[in-house]
N, C-alpha and C positions, 0 to 999 in steps of 0.2 A: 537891725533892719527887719529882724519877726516881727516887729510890733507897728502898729497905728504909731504919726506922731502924735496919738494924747491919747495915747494909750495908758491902762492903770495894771500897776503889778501890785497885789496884795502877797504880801507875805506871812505866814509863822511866826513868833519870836523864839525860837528853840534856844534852850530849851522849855524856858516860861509856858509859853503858848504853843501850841500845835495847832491851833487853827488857826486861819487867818484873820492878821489884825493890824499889820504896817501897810499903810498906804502908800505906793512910788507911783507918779503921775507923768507923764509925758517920757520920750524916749532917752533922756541925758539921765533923768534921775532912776530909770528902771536901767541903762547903763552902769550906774554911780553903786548903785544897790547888789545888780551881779557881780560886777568885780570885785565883791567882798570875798568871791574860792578861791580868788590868785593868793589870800593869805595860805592855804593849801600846801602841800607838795607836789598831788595831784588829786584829781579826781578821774569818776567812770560814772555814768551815768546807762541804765537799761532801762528802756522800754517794755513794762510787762503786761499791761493791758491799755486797749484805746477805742473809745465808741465817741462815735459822731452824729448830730442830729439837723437838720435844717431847723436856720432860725424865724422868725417870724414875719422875717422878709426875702427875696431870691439872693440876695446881699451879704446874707447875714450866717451863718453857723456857731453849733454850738458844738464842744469836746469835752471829754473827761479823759485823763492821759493818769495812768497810773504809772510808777516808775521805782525803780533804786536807786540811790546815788551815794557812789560810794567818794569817802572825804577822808586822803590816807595824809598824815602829817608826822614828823615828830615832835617831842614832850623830852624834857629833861625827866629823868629817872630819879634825879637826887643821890646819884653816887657818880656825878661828872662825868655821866655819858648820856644819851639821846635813846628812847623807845620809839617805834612806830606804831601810830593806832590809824583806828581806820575807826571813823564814825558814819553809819549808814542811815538813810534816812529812808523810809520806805513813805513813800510820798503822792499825791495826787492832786492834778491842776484841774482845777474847773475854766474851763475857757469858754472865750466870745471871740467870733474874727468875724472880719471886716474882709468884702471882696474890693479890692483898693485897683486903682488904675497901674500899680505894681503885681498886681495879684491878690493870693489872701494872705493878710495878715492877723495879728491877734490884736485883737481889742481891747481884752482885759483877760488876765489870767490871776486866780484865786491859789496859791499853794497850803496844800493842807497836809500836813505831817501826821501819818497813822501811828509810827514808831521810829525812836531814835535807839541806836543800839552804839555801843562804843565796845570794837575787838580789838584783840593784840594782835600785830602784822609780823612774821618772822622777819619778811624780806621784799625791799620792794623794789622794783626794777627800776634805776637812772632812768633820767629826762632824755629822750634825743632830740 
C-alpha cells in the first residue's frame, strides 16, 4: 500500500549488480518481489540518512533514503549442524511519490546497494 498502483520497484541483483537493474511494475509484482526476505529468519532494517526535495509539480516529490538492513538466517556448517549469518546490506533508494487521493505514496523507488557484507551471528533471539 506505499506504492502507486503502477508503480516501478527497481532493484540490485546482489550479489551480481549492486545497482539497479530488475524491473517490478505495478503493486502484485513489487509485492511478489519483496516477499522474497520471508526466505529469511529475520530481518532489521535502519534508517540512516533521509533528504527530500519537491518535485516538478505540487504533486510530486522526490527522496533519497539511505539505510541498513540487516538479513540474519541459517546455513548448514557441514558438520550436521546450522551456523547463523547475518548479511547486511548498506543500501539507498532513490524515490519518486505521488500525492494520491490516499495520501503520498511512492511511485518509483530505485534500490542501490553500496555494500554487502556477510558476518557470523553468535545468537539470535526466537520469533514472537
Amino acid at each position: 500500500e506505499l506504492f502507486t498502483d503502477n508503480a516501478e520497484l527497481v532493484v540490485a541483483d546482489a550479489p551480481t549488480a549492486l545497482t539497479p537493474v530488475r524491473a517490478h511494475r505495478g503493486r502484485d509484482a513489487i509485492a511478489t518481489a519483496v516477499s522474497a526476505v520471508a526466505r529469511v529468519t529475520r530481518t532489521e532494517h535502519a534508517i540512516v540518512g533521509e533528504v527530500y526535495d519537491q518535485g516538478p509539480r505540487p504533486d510530486r516529490a522526490r527522496g533519497r533514503i539511505t539505510g541498513i538492513a540487516h538479513h540474519w538466517s541459517q546455513r548448514s556448517n557441514g558438520h550436521a549442524g546450522t551456523d547463523i549469518i547475518d548479511v547486511v546490506w548498506h543500501l539507498r533508494y532513490d524515490d519518486e511519490y505521488a500525492l494520491t487521493a490516499a495520501g503520498w505514496r511512492i511511485s518509483r523507488r530505485a534500490l542501490t546497494l553500496n555494500a554487502i557484507e556477510t558476518l557470523p551471528v553468535r545468537r539470535l533471539r526466537s520469533s514472537e
